[in-house]
N, CA, C and O atoms as a GROMACS GRO file, in nm:
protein
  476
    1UNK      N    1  -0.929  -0.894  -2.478
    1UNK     CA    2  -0.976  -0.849  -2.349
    1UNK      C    3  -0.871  -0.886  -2.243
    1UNK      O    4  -0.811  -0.993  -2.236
    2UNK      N    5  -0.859  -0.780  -2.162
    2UNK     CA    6  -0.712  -0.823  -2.039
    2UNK      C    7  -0.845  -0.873  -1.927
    2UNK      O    8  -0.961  -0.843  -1.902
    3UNK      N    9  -0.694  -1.009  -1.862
    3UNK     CA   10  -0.789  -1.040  -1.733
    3UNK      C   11  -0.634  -1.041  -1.614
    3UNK      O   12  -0.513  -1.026  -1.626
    4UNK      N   13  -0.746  -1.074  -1.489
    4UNK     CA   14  -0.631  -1.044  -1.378
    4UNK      C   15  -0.518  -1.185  -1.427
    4UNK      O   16  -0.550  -1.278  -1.501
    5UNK      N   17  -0.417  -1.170  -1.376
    5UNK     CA   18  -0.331  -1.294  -1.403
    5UNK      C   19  -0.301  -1.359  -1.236
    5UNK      O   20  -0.307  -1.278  -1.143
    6UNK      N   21  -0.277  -1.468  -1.215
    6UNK     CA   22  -0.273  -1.543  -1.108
    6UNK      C   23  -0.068  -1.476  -1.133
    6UNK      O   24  -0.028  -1.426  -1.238
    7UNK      N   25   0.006  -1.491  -1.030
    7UNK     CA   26   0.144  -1.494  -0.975
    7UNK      C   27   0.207  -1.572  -1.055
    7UNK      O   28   0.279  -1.508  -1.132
    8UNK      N   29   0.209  -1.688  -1.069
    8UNK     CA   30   0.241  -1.741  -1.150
    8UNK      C   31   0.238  -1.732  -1.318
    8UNK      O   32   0.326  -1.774  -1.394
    9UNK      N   33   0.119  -1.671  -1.354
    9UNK     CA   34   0.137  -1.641  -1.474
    9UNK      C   35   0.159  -1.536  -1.519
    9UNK      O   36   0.162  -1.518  -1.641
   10UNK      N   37   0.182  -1.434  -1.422
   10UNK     CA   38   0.236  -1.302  -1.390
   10UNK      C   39   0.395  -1.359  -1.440
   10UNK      O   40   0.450  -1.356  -1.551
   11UNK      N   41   0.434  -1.403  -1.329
   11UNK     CA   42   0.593  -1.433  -1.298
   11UNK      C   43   0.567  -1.497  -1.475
   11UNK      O   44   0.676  -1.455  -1.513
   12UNK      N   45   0.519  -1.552  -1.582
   12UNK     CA   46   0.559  -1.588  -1.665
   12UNK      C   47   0.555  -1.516  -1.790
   12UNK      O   48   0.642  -1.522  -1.878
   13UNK      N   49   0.432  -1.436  -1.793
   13UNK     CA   50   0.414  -1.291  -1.861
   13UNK      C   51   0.573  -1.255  -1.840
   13UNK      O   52   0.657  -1.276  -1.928
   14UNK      N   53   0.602  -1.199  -1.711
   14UNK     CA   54   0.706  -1.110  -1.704
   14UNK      C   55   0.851  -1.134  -1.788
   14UNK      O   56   0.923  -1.055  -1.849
   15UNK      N   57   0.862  -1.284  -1.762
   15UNK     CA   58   0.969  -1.368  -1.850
   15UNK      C   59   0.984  -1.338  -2.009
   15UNK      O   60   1.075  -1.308  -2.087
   16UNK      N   61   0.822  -1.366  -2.012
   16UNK     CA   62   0.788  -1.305  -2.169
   16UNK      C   63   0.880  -1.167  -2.206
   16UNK      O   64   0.966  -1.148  -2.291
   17UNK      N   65   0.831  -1.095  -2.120
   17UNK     CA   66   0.826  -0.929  -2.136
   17UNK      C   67   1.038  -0.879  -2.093
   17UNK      O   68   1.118  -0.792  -2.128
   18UNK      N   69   1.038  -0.964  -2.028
   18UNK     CA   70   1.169  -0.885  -2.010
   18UNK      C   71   1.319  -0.982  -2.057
   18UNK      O   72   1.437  -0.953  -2.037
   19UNK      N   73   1.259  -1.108  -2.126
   19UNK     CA   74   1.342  -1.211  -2.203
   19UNK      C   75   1.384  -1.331  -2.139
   19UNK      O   76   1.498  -1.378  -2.140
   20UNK      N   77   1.290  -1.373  -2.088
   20UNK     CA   78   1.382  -1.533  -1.970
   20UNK      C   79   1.467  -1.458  -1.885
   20UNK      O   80   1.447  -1.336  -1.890
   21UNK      N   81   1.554  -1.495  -1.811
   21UNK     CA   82   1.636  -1.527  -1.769
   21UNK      C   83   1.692  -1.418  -1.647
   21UNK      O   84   1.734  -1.430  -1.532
   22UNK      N   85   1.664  -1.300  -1.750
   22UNK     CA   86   1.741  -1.134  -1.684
   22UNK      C   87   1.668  -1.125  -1.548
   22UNK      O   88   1.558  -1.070  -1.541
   23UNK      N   89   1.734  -1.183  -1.432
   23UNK     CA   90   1.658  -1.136  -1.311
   23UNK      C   91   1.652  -1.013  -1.226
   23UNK      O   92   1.578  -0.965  -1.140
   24UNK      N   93   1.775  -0.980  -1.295
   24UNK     CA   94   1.745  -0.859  -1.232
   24UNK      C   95   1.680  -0.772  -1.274
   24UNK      O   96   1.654  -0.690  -1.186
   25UNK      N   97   1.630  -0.742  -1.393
   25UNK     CA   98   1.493  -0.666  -1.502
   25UNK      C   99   1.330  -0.738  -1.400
   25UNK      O  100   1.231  -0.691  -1.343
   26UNK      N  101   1.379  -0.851  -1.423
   26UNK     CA  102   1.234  -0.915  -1.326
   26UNK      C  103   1.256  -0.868  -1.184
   26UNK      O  104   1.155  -0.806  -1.150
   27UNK      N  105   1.366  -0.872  -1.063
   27UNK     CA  106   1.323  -0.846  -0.980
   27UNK      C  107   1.323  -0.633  -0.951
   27UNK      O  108   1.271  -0.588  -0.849
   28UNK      N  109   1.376  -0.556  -1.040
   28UNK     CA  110   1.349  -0.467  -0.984
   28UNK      C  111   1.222  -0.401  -1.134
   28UNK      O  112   1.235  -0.286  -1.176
   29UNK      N  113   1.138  -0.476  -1.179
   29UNK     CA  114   0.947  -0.458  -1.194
   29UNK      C  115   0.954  -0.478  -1.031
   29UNK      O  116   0.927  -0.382  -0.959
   30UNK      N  117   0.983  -0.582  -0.985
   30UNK     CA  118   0.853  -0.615  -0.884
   30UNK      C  119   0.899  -0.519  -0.754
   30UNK      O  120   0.813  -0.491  -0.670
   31UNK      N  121   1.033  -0.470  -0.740
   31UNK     CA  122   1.068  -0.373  -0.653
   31UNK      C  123   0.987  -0.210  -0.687
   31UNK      O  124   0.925  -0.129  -0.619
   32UNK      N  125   1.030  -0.219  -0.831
   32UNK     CA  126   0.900  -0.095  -0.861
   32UNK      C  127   0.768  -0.112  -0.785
   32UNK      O  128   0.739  -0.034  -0.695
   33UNK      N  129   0.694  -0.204  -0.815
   33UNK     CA  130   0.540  -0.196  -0.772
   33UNK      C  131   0.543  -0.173  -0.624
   33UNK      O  132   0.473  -0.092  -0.563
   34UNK      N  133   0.642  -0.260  -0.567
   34UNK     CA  134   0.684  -0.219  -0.398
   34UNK      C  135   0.677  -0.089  -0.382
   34UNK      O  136   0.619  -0.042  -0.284
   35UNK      N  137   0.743   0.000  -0.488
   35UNK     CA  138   0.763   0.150  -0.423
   35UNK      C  139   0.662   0.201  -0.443
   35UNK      O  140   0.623   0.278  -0.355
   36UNK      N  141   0.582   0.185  -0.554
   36UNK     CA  142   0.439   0.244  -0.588
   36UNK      C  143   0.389   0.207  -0.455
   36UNK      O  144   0.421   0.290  -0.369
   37UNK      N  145   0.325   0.114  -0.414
   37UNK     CA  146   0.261   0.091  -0.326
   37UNK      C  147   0.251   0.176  -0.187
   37UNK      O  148   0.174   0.205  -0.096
   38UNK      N  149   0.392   0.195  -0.240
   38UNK     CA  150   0.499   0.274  -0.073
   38UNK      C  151   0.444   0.392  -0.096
   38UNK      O  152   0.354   0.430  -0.021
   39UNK      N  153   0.491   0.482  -0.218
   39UNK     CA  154   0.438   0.585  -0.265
   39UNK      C  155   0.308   0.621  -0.234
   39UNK      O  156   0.274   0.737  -0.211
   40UNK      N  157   0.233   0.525  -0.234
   40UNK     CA  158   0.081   0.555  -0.217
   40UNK      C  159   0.093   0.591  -0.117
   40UNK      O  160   0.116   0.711  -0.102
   41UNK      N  161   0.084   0.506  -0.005
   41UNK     CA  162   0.056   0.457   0.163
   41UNK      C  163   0.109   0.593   0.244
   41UNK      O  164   0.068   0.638   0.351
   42UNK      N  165   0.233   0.651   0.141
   42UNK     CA  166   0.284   0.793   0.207
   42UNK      C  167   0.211   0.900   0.166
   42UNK      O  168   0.194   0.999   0.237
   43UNK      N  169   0.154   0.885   0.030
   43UNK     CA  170   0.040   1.034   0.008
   43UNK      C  171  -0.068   0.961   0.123
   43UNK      O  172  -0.063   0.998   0.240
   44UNK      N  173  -0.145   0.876   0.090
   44UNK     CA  174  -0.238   0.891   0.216
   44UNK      C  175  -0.192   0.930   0.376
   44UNK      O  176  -0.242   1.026   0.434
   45UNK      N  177  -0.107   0.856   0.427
   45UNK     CA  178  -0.074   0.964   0.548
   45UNK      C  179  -0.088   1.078   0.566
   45UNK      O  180  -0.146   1.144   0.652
   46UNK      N  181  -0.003   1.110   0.440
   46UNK     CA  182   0.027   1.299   0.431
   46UNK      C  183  -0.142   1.356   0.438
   46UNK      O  184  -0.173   1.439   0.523
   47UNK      N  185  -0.254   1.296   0.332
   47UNK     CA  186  -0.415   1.317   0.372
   47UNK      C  187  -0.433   1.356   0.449
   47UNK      O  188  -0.486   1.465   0.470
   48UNK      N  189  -0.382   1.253   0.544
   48UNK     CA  190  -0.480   1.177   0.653
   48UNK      C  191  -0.383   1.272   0.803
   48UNK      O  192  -0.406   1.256   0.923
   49UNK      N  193  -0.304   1.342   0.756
   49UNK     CA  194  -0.227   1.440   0.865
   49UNK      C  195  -0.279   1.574   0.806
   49UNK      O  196  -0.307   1.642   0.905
   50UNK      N  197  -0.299   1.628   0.721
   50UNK     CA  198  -0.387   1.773   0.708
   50UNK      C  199  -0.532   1.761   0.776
   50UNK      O  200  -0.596   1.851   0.831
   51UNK      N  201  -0.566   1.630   0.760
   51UNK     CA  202  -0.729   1.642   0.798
   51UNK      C  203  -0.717   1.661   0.965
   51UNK      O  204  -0.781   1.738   1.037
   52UNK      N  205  -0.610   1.562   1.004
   52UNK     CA  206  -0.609   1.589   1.172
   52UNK      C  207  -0.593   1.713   1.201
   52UNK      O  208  -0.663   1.765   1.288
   53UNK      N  209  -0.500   1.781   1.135
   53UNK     CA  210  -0.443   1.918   1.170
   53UNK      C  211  -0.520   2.038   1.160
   53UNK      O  212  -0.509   2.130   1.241
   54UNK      N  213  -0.614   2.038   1.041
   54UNK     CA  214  -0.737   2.096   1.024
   54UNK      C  215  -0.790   2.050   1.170
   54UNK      O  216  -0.767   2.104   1.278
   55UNK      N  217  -0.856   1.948   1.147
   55UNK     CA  218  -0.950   1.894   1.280
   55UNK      C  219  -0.897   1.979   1.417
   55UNK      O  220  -0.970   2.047   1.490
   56UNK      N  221  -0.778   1.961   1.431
   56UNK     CA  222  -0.714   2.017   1.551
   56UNK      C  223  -0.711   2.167   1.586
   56UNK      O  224  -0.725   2.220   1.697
   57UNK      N  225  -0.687   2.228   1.457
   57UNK     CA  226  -0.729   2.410   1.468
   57UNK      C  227  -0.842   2.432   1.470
   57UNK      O  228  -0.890   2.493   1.566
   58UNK      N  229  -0.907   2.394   1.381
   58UNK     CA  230  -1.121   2.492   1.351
   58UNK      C  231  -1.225   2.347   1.413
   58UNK      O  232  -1.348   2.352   1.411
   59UNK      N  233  -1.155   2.242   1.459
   59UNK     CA  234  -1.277   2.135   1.516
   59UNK      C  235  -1.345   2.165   1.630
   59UNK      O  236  -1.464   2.136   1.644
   60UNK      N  237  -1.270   2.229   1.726
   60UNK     CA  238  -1.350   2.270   1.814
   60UNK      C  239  -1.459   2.346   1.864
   60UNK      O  240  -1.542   2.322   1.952
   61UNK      N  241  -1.430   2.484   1.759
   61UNK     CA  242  -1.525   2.561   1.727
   61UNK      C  243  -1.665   2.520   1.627
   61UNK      O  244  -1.780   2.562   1.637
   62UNK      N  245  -1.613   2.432   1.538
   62UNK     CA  246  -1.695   2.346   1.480
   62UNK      C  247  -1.836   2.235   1.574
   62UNK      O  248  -1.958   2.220   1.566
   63UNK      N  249  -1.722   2.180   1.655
   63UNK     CA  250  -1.793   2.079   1.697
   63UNK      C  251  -1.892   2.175   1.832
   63UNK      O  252  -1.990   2.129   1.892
   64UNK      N  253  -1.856   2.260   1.845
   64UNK     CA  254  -1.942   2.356   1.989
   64UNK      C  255  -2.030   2.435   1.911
   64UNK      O  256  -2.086   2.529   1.969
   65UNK      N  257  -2.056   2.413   1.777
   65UNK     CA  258  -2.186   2.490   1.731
   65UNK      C  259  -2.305   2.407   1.753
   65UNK      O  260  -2.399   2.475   1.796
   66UNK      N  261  -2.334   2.281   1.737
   66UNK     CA  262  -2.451   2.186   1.777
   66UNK      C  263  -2.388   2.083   1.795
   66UNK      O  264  -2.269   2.072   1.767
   67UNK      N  265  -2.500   1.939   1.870
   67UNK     CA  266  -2.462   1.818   1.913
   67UNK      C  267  -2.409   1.738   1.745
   67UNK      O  268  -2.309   1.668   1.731
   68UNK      N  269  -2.493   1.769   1.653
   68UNK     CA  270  -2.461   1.678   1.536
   68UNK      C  271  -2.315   1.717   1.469
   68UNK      O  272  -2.255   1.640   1.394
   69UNK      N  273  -2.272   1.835   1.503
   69UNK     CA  274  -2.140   1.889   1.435
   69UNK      C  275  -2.055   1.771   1.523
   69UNK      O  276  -1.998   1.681   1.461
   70UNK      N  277  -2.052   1.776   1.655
   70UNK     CA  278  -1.989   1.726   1.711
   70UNK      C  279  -1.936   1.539   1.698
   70UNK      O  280  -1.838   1.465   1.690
   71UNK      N  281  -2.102   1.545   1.702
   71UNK     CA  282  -2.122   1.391   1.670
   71UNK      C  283  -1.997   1.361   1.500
   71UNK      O  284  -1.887   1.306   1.506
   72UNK      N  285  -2.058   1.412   1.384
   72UNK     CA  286  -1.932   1.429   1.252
   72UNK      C  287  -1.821   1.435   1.275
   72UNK      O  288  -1.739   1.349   1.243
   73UNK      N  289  -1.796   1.550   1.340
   73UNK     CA  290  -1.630   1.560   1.371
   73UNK      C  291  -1.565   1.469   1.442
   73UNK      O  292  -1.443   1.473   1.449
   74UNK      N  293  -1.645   1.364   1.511
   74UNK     CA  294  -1.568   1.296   1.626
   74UNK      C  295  -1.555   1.168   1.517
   74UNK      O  296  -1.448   1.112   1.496
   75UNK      N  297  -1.695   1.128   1.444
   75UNK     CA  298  -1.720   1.009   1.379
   75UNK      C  299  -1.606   1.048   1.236
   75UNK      O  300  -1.552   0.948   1.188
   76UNK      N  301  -1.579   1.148   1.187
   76UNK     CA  302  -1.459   1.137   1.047
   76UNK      C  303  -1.354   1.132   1.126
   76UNK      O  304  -1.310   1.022   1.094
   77UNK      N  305  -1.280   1.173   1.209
   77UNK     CA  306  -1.174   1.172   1.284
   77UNK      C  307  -1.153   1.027   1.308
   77UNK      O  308  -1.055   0.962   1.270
   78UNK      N  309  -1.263   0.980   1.381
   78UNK     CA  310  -1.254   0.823   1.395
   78UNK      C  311  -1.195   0.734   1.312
   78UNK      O  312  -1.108   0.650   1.330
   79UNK      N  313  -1.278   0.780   1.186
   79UNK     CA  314  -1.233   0.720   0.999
   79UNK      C  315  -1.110   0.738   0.974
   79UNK      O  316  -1.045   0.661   0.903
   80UNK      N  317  -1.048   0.871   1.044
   80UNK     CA  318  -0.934   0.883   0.962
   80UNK      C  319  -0.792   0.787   1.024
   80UNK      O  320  -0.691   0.742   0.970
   81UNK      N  321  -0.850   0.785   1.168
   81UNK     CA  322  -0.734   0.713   1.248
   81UNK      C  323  -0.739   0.570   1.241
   81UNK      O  324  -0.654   0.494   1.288
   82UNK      N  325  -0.841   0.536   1.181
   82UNK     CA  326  -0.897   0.400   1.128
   82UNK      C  327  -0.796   0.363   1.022
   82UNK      O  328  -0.717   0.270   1.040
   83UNK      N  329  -0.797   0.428   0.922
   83UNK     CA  330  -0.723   0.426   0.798
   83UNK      C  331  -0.598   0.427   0.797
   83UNK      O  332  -0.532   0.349   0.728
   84UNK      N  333  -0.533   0.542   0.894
   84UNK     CA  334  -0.413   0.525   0.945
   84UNK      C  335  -0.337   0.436   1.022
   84UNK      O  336  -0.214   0.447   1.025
   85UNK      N  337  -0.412   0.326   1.100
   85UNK     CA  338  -0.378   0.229   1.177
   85UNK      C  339  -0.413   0.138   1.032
   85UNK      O  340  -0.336   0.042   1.035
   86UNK      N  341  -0.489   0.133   0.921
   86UNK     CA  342  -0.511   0.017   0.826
   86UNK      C  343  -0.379   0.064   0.771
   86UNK      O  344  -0.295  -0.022   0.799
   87UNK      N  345  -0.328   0.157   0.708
   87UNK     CA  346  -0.210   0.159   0.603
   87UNK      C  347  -0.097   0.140   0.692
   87UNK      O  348   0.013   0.103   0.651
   88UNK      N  349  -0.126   0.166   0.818
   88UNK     CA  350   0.050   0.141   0.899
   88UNK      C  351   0.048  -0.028   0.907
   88UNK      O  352   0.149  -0.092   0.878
   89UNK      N  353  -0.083  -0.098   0.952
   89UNK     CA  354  -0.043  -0.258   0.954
   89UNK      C  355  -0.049  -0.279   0.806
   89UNK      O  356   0.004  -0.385   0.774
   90UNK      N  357  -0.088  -0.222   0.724
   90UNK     CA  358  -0.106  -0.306   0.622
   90UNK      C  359   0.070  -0.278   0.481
   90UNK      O  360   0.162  -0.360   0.477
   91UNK      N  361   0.065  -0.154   0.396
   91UNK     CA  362   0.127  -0.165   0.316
   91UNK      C  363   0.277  -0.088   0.333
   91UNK      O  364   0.375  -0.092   0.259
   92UNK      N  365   0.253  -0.004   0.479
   92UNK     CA  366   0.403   0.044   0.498
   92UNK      C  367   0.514  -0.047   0.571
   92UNK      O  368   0.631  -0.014   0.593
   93UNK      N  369   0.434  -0.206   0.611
   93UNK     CA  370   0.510  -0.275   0.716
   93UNK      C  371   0.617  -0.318   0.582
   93UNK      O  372   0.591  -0.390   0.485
   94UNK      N  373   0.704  -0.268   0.607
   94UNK     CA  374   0.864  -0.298   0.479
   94UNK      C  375   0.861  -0.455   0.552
   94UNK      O  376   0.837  -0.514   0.658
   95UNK      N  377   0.911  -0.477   0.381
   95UNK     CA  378   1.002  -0.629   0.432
   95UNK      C  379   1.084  -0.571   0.307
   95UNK      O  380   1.047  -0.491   0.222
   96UNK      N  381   1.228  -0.650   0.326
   96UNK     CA  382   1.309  -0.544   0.190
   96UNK      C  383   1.316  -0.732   0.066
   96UNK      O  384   1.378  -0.832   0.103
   97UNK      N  385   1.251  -0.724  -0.045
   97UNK     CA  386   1.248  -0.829  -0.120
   97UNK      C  387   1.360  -0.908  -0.109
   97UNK      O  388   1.349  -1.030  -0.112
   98UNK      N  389   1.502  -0.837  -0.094
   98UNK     CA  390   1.617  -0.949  -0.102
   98UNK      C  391   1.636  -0.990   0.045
   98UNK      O  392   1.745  -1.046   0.061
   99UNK      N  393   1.572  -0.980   0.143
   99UNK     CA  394   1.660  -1.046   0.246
   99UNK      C  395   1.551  -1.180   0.256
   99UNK      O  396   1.568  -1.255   0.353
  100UNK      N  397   1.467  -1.204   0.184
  100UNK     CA  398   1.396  -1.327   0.160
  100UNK      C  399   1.439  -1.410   0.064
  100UNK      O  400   1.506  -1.351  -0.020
  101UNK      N  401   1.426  -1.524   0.045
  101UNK     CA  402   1.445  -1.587  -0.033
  101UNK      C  403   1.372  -1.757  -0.047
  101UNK      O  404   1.368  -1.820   0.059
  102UNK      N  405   1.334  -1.804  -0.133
  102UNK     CA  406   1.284  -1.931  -0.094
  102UNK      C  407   1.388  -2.036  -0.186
  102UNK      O  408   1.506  -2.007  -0.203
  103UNK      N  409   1.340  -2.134  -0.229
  103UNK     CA  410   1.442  -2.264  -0.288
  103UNK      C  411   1.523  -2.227  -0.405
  103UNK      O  412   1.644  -2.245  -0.421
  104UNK      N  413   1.419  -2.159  -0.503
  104UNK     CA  414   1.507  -2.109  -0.644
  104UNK      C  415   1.456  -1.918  -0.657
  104UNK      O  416   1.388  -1.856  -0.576
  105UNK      N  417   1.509  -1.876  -0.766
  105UNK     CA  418   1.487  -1.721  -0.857
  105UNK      C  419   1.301  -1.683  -0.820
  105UNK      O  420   1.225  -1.603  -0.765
  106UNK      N  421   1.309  -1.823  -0.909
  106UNK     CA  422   1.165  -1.815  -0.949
  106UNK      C  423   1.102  -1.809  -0.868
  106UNK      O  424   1.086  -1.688  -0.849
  107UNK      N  425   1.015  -1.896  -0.757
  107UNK     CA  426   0.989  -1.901  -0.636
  107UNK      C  427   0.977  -1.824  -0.526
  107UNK      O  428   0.906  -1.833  -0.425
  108UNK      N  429   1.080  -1.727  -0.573
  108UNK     CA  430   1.113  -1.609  -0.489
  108UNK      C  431   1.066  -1.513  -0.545
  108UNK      O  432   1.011  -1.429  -0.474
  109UNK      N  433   1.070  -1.495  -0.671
  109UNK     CA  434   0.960  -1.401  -0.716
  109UNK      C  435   0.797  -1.392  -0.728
  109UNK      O  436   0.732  -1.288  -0.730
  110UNK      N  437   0.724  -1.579  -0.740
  110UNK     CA  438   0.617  -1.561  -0.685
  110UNK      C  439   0.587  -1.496  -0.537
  110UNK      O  440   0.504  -1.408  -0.515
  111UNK      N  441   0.659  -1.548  -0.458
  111UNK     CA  442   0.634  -1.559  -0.351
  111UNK      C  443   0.650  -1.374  -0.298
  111UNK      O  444   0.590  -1.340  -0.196
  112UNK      N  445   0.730  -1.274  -0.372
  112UNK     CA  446   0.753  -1.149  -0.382
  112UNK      C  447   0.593  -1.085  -0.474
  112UNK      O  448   0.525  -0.988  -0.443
  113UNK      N  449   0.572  -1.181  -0.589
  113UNK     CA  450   0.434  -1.140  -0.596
  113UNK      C  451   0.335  -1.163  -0.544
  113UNK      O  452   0.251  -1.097  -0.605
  114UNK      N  453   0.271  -1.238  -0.438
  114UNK     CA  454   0.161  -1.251  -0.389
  114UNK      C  455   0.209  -1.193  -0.269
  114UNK      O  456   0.107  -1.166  -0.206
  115UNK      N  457   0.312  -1.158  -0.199
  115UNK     CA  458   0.295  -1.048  -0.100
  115UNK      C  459   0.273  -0.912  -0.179
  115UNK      O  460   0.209  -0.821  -0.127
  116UNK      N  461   0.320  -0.902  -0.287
  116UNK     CA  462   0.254  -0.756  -0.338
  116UNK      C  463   0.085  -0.738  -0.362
  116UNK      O  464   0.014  -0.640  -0.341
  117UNK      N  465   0.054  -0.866  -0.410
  117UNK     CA  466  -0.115  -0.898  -0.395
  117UNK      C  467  -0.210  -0.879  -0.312
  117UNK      O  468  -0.329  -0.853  -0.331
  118UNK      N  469  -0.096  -0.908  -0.135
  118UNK     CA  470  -0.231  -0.920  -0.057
  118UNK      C  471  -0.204  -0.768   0.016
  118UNK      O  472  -0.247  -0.752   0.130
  119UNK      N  473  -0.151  -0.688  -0.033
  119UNK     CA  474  -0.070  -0.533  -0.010
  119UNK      C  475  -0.209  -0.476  -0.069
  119UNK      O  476  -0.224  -0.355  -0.083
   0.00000   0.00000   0.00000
């Protein structure tokens, strides 16, 4: 049965998996998951910019057919700019992994995995 792994035993799995030592195999996994992440955060935008754009051509006519259309259209719009202000503070704020660094390799790669964690 798989369970979540804590950073640390991540960072030691990975050792497992890519042979001790090779850091640079270990640090660009963890630059991968960075871009996934990135990857994501940019399809949702892209979402979350058709829905405005929709909203912006046929919402009006929408929202001037009754009070409750209006009330919807204003309240998902709300959601969407919600979401968009959550993915801009949250997983597009870049930090680039190498211009950090802490005491040793290692260290620096936990510390590269639990910012991918709280992403």
């Amino acid at each position: 049965m798989l369970r979540k792994l804590k950073p640390e035993e991540e960072l030691a799995f990975m050792k497992e998996i890519y042979g001790g030592d090779d850091y640079a195999k270990l640090f660009g996994a963890v630059k991968e998951s960075f871009a996934l992440i990135q990857t994501r955060a940019q399809m949702l935008l892209g979402l979350a910019t058709i829905c405005l754009t929709i909203s912006g051509f046929s919402g009006p006519r929408m929202a001037a057919s009754n009070g409750w259309s209006c009330f919807f259209i204003a309240f998902g719009l709300s959601f969407v700019l919600a979401s968009v202000i959550a993915i801009v503070a949250g997983p597009l704020r870049l930090r680039w992994i190498t211009a950090w660094r802490a005491d040793s390799l290692d260290e620096t790669l936990l510390e590269n995995l639990r910012r991918r964690d709280s992403k």
